[in-house]
SEBAPA-760841 format. One record per residue (C-alpha): y, z, x; residue in three letters. Coordinates in nm, 4 decimals. Example, Ala and Ser with C-alpha at 12.3 -4.5 7.8 and 13.67 -1.06 7.14 Angstrom:
<atoms>
       py       pz       px code
  -0.4500   0.7800   1.2300  ALA
  -0.1060   0.7140   1.3670  SER
</atoms>
This chain:
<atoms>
       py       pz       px code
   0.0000   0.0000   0.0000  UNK
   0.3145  -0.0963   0.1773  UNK
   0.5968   0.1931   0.2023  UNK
   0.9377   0.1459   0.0408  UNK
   1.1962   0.2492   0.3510  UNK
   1.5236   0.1914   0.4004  UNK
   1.4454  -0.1678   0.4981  UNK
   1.2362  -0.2388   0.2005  UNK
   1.5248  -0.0834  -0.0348  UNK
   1.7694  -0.3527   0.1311  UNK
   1.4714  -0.6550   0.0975  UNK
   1.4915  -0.4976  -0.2964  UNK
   1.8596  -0.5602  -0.3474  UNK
   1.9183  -0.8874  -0.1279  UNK
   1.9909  -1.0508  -0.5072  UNK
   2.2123  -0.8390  -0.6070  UNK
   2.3864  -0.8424  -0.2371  UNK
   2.4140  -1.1947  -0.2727  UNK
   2.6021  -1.1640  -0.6248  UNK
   2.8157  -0.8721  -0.5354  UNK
   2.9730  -1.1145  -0.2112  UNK
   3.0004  -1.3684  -0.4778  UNK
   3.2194  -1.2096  -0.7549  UNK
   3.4283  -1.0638  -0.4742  UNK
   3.4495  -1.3946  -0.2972  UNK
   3.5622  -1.5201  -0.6333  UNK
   3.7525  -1.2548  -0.7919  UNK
   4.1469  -1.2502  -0.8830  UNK
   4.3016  -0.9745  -0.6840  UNK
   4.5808  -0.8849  -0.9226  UNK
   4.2750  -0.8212  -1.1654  UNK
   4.0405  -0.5065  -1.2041  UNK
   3.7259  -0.5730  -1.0749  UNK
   3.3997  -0.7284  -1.2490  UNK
   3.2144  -0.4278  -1.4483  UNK
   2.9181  -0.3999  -1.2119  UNK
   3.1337  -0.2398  -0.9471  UNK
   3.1931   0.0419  -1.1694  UNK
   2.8592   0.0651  -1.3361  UNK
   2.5515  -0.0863  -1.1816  UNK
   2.3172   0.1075  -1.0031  UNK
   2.2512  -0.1600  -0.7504  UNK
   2.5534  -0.2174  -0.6508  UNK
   2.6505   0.1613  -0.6524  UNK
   2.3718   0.1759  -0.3768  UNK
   2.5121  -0.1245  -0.1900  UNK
   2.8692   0.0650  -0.1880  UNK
   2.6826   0.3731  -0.0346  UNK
   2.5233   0.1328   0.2224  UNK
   2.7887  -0.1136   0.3360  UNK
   3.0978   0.1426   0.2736  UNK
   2.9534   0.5080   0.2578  UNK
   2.7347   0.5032   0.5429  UNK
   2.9155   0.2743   0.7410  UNK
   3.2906   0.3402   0.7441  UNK
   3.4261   0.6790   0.9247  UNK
   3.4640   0.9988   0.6419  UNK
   3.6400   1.3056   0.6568  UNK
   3.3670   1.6005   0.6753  UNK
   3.5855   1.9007   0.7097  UNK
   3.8668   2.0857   0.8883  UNK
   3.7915   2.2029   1.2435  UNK
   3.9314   2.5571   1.1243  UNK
   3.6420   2.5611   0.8754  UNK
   3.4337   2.6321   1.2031  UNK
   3.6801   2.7891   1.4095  UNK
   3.3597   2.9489   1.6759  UNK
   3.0264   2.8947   1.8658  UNK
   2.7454   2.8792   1.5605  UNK
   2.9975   2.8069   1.2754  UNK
   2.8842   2.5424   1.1052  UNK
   3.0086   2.3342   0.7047  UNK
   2.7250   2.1060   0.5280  UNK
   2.7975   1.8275   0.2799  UNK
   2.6022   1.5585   0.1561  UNK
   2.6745   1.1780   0.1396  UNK
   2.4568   0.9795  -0.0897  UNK
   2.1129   1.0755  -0.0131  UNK
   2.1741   1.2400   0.3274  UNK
   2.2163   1.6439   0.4115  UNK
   2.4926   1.6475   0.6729  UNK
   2.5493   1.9574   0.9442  UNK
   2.8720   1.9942   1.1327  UNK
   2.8472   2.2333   1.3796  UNK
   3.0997   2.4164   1.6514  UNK
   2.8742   2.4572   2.0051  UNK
   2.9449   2.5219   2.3363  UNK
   3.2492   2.5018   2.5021  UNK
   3.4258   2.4168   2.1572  UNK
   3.2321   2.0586   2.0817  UNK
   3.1823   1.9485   1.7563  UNK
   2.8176   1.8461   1.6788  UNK
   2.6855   1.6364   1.3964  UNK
   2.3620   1.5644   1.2996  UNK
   2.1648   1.5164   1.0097  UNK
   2.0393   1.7883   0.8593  UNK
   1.6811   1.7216   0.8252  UNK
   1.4252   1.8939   1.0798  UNK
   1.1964   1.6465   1.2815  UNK
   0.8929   1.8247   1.2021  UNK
   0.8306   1.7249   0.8184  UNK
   1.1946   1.6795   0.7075  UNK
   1.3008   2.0471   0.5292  UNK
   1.6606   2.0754   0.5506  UNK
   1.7680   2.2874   0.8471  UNK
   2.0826   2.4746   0.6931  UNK
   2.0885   2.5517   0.3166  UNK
   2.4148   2.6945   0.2436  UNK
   2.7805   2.5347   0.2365  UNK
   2.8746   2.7363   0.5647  UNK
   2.7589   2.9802   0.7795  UNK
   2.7300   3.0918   1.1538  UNK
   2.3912   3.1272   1.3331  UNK
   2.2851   3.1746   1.6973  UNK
   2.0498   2.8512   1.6544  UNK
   1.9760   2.5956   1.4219  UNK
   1.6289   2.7108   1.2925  UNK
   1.4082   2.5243   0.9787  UNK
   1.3033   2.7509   0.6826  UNK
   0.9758   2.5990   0.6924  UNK
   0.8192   2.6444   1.0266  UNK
   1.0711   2.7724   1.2386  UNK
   1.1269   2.5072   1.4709  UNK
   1.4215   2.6066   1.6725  UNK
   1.7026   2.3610   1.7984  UNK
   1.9965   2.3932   2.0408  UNK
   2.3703   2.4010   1.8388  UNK
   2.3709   2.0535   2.0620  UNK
   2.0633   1.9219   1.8880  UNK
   1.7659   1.9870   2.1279  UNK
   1.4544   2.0963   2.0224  UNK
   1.3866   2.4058   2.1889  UNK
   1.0721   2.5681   2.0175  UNK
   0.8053   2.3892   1.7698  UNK
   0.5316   2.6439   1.8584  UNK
   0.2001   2.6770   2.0159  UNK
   0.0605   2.5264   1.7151  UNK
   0.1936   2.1681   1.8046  UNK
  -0.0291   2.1520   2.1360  UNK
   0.0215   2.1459   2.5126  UNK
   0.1187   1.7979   2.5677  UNK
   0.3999   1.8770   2.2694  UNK
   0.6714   1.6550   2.3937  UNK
   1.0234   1.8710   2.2602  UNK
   1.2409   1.6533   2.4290  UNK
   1.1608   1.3409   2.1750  UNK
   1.2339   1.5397   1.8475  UNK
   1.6128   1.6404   1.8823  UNK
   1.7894   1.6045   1.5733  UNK
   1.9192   1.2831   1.4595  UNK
   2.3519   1.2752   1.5555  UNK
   2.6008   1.1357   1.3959  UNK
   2.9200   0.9902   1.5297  UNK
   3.2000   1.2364   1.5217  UNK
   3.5656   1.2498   1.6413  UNK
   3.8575   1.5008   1.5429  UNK
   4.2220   1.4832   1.5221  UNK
   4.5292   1.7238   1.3812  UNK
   4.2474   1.9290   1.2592  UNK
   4.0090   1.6869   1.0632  UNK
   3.6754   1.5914   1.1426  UNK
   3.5789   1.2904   1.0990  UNK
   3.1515   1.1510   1.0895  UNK
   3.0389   0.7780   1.0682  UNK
   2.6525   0.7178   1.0076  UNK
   2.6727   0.4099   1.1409  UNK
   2.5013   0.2472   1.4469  UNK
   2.8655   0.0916   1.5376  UNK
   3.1343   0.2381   1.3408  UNK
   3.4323   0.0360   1.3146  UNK
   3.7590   0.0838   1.5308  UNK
   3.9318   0.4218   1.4187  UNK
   4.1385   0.5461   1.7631  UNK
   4.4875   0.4382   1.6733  UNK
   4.4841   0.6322   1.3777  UNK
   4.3727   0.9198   1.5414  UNK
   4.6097   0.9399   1.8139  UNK
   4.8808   0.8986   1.5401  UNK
   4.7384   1.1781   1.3337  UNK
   4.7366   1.3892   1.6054  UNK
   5.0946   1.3232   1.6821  UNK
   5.1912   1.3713   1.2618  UNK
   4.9833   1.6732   1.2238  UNK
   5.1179   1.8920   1.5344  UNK
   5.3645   2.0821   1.3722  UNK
   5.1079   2.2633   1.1558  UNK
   4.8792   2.3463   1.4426  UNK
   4.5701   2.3253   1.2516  UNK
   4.3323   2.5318   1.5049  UNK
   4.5727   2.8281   1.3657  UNK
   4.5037   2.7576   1.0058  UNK
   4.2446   2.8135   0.7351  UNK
   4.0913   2.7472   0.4522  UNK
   4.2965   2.9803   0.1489  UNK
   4.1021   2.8202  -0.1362  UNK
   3.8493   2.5549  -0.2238  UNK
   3.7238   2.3596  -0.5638  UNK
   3.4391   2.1349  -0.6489  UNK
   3.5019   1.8747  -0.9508  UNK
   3.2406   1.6889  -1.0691  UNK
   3.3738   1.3677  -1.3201  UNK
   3.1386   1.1149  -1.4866  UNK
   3.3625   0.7953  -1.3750  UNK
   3.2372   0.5248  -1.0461  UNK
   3.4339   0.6585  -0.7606  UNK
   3.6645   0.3473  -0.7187  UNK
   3.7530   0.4614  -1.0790  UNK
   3.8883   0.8036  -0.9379  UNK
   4.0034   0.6439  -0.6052  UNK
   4.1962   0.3651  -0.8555  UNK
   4.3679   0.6347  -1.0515  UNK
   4.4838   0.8221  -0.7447  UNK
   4.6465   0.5188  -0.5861  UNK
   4.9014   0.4908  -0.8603  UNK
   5.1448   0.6720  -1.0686  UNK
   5.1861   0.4478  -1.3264  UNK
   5.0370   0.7281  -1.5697  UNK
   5.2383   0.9822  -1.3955  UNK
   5.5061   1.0505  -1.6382  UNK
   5.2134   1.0094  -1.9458  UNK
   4.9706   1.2522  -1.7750  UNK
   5.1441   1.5303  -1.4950  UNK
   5.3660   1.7050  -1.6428  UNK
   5.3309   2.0058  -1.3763  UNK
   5.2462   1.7323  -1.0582  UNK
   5.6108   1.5557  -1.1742  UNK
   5.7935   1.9199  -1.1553  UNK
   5.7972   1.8405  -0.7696  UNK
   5.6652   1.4721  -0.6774  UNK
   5.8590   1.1993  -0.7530  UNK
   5.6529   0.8996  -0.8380  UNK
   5.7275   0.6721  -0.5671  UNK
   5.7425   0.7416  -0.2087  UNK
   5.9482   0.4828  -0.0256  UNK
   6.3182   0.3744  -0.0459  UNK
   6.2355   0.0137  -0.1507  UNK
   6.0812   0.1081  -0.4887  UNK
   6.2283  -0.0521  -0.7378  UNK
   6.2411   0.3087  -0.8817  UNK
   6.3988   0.4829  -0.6294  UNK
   6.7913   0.5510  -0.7055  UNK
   7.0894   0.6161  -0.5089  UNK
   7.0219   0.9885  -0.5426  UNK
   6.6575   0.9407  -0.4135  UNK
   6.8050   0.7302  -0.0871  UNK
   7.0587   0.9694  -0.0258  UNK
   6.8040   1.2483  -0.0412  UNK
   6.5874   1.1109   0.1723  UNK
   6.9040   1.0058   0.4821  UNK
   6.9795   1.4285   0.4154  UNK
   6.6442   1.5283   0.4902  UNK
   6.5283   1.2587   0.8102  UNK
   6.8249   1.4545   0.9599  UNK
   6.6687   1.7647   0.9203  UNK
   6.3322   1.6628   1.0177  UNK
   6.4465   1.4935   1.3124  UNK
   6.6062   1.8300   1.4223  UNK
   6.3244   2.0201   1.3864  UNK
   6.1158   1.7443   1.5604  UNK
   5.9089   1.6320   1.2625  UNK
   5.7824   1.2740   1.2549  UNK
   5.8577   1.1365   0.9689  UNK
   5.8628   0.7958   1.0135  UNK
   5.5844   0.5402   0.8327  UNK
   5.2697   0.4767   0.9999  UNK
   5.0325   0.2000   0.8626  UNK
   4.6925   0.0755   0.9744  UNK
   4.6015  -0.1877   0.7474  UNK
   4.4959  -0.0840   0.4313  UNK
   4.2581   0.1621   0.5133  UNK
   4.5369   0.4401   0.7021  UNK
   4.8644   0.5731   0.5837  UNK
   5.1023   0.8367   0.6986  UNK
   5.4375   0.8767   0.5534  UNK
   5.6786   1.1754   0.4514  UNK
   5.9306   1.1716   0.1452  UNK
   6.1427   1.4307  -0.0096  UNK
   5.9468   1.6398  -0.3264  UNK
   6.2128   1.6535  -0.5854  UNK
   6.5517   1.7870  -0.5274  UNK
   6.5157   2.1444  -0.4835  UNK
   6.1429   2.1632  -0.4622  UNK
   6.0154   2.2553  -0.1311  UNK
   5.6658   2.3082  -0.1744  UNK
   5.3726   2.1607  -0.4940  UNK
   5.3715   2.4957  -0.7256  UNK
   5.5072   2.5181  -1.0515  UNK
   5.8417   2.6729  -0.9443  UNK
   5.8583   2.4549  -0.6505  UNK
   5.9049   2.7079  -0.4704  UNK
   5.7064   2.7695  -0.1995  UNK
   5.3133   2.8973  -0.2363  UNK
   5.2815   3.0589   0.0965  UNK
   5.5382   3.2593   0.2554  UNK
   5.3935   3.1779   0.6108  UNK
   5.4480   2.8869   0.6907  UNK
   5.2415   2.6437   0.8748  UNK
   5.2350   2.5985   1.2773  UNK
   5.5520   2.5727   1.4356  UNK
   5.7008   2.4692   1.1102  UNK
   6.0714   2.6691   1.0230  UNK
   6.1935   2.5246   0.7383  UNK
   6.0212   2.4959   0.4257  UNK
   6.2108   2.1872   0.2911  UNK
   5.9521   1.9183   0.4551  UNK
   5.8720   1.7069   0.1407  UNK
   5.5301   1.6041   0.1372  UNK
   5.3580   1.4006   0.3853  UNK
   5.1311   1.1807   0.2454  UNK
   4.8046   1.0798   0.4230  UNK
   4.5416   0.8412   0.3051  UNK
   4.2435   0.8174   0.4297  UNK
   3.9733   0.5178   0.2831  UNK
   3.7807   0.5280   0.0845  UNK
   3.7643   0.8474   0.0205  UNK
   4.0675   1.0778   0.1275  UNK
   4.4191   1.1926   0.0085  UNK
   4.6444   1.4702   0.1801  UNK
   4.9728   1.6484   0.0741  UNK
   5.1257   1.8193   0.3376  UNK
   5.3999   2.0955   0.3257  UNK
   5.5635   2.3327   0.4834  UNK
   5.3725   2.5955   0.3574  UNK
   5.0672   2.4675   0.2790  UNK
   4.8531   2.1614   0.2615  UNK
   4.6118   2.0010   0.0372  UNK
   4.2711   1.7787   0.1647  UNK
   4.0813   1.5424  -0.1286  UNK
   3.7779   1.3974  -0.1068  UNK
   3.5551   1.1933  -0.2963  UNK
   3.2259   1.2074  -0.2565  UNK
   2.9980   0.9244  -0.5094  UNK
   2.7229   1.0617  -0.6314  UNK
   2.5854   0.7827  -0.8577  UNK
   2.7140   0.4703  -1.0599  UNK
   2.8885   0.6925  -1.2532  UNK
   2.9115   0.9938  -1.1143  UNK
   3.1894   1.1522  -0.8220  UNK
   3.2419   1.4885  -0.7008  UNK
   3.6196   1.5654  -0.5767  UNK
   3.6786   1.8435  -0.3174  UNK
   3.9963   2.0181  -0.3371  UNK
   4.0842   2.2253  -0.0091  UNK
   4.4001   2.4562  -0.0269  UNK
   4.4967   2.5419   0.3306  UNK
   4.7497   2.7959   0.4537  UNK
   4.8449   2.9702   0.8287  UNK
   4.5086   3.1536   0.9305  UNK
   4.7262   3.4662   0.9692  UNK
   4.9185   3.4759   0.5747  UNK
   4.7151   3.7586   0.4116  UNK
   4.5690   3.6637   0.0763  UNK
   4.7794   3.8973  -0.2596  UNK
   5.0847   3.9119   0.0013  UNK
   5.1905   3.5948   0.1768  UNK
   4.9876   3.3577  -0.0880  UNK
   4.8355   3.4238  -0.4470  UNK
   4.5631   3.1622  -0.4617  UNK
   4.5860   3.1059  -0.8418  UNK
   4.9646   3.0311  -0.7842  UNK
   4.8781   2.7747  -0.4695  UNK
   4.6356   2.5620  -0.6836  UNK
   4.7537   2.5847  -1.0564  UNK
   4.9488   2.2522  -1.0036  UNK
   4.6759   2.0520  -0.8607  UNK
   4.3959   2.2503  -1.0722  UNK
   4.5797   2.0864  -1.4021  UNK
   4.6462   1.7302  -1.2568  UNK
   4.2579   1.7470  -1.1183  UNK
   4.1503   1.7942  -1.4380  UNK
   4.3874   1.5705  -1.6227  UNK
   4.2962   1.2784  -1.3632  UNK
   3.9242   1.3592  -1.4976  UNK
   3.9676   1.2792  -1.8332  UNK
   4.1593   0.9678  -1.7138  UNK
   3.8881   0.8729  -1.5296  UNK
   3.5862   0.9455  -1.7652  UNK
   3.7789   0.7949  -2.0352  UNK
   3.8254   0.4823  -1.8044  UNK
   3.4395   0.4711  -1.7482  UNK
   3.3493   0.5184  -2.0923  UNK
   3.5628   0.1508  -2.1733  UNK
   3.4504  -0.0180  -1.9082  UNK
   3.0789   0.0407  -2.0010  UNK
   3.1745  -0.1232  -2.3164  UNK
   3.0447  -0.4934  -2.3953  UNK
   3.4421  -0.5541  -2.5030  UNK
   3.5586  -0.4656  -2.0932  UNK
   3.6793  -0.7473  -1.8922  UNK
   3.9198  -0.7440  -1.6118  UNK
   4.2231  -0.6299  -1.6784  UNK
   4.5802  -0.7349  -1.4875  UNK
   4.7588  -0.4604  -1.2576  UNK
   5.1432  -0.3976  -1.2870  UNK
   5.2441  -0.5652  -0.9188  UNK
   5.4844  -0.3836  -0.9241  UNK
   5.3923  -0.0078  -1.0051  UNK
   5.0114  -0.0556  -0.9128  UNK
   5.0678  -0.1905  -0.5692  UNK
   4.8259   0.1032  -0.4064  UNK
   4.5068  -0.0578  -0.6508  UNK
   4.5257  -0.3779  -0.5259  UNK
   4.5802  -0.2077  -0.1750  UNK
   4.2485  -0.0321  -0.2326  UNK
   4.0185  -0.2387  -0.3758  UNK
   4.1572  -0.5675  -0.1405  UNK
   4.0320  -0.3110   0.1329  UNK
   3.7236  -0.2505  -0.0017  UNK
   3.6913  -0.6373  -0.0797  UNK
   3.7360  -0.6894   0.2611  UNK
   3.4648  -0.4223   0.4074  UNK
   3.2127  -0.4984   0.1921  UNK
   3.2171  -0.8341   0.2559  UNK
   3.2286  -0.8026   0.6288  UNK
   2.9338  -0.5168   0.6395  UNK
   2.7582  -0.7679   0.4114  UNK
   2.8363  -1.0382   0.6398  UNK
   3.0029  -1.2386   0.4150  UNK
   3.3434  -1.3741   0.5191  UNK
   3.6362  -1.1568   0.3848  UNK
   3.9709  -1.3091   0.2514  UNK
   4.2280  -1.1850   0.4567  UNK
   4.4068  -0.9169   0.2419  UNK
   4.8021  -0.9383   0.2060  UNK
   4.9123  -0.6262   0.3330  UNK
   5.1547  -0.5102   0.0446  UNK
   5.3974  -0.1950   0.0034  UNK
   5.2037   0.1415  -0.1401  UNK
   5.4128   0.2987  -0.4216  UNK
   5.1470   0.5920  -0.4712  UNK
</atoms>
């Protein structure tokens, strides 16, 4: 009988690889996509192949494992992940499956331990990966040196790590020497986690990735997010007014005294970096606008930093303040299934009940998660409908959409190796 592997799962869906280059080879990019990309199984396991386990993804914040033996766990698609601080202060990351029969190694979120070591049988590896004890039971000619675990590429910079399954992940550097530069102010080593949430909505993830990259349904759907953001976040919108552009000339002379980049950094479609002013008077995402932490981050001194935004594809948003910051990400978990992570983070030294009140830091973003769910699930639910076809975007509110899913045109059809259409590189309202 001839076993189904990885292989033999990509033999299964070479049809259905063939169609999916097709309609994107074919499809208008003003226009929503086809309705298999946000409902078919088989092509919600060809985005987990050719974008998923291919591109580079934000696992975590270095803080989140701040010593020796720390280590965070998350899963993408169908494989356990294990991020883990070792020696000397190297990030490891491997996949979390033991080389004996396969058990997952570590079973909780996070944790600290002295050695990785299975549940099952006990076989013991090295924080770098080495097998160091399988037993007596395996035999004298037991070879330990051929059953490390399984790594994963991993880099860091300003504080995130970032893991890439594949054999030859694509080019990332530039951004990462850029984040580095944007994120230095907060000094991220010196911050930590304050609060964390887990969302799970019944929508495709390009449906929840769509909705964040716009805020045409803003005004519609936010009411506490548009207490502080304004719904654009560059001085060409055709939204933007005089006020907004004067705003913005006040505060780049403020940030440029206090030494904070502000300027926008692009890298293609898939990287963004840019700062703006919150509303006038707002200094920080809370319901007051006032700020959430009264620590504030790094070397940071004044509160009044706007938000910079940070996107990450295709899975990863960022607000950053002066007082706090905020890290999405999206995490697919079938056609029509996603999982959001919400991380809430704050100086490591502001003391929980009297420098932050963690119900105050995430009531903004707790509501607008939750209203962006019901967005999305009600999306899903009409595009599973015989009626759905593709629908046009507004060019010029809707900019970030055709950003995204040109991007993800692009990828897929080059990890397919199909030909991409070269995307036109357009301004991002959202």
């Amino acid at each position: 009988m001839d076993v189904i592997n990885n292989a033999g799962l990509g033999d299964l869906l070479e049809p259905a690889r063939k169609i999916t280059a097709q309609m994107l080879r074919e499809r208008d990019h003003s226009f929503s996509l086809p309705q298999p990309f946000y409902n078919d199984e088989r092509l919600f396991q060809i985005d987990m192949q050719e974008i998923f386990y291919k591109e580079w993804l934000i696992a975590g914040m270095t803080c989140e494992i701040p010593a020796k033996g720390n280590y965070l766990t998350l899963q993408i698609g169908d494989n356990p992940i294990i991020v883990v601080r070792g020696a000397e202060g190297r990030i490891h990351a491997f996949h979390n499956v033991c080389r004996h029969r396969g058990s997952r190694l570590c079973l909780n979120d996070k944790g600290k331990v002295a050695k990785l070591v299975c549940p099952y049988h006990q076989w013991t590896y090295e924080l770098d990966g080495r097998l160091l004890f399988a037993g007596t039971e395996m035999g004298a000619d037991f070879d330990l040196n051929q059953y490390g675990l399984k790594p994963l590429h991993v880099k860091t910079a300003g504080g995130y790590i970032f893991v890439s399954l594949a054999d030859n992940p694509p080019e990332i550097d530039d951004f990462l020497r850029t984040l580095e530069h944007y994120m230095e102010p907060y000094d991220m080593e010196n911050a930590k986690v304050a609060v964390q949430t887990t969302l799970v909505e019944k929508a495709n993830w390009k449906l929840v990735m769509e909705n964040n990259r716009e805020c045409y349904h803003c005004s519609g759907s936010h009411p506490e997010l548009l207490k502080t953001l304004l719904e654009w976040d560059d001085v060409t919108d055709p939204r933007a007014t005089q006020e907004f552009k004067d705003q913005v000339a006040a505060c780049t002379k403020a940030w440029e005294d206090e030494k904070i980049p502000y300027a926008h950094a692009s890298f293609g479609l898939r990287n963004r970096i840019v700062r703006m002013p919150l509303l006038q008077g707002t200094v920080s995402m809370t319901l007051d606008g006032k700020p959430g932490c009264k620590k504030l981050m790094g070397r940071i001194q004044n509160p009044d930093l706007g938000s910079m935004r940070i996107l990450h594809l295709p899975h990863s948003w960022n607000h950053c303040m002066g007082d706090h910051m905020i890290v999405f990400t999206v995490w697919p978990v079938s056609a029509q299934e996603t999982i959001v992570t919400t991380k809430w983070l704050v100086h490591k030294d502001a003391v929980e009940g009297v420098d932050y009140d963690p119900s105050r830091l995430r009531e903004v973003w707790d509501a607008t998660n939750d209203q962006d769910r019901r967005l999305a699930e009600e999306n899903q639910r009409g595009i599973n409908s015989t009626a759905y076809q593709p629908g046009p975007y507004s060019k010029t509110y809707e900019f970030g959409v055709i950003n995204f899913l040109d991007w993800y045109s692009e990828r897929m059809l080059a990890n397919l190796g199909d030909t991409p259409a070269t995307p036109v590189l357009r301004q991002v309202n959202q």
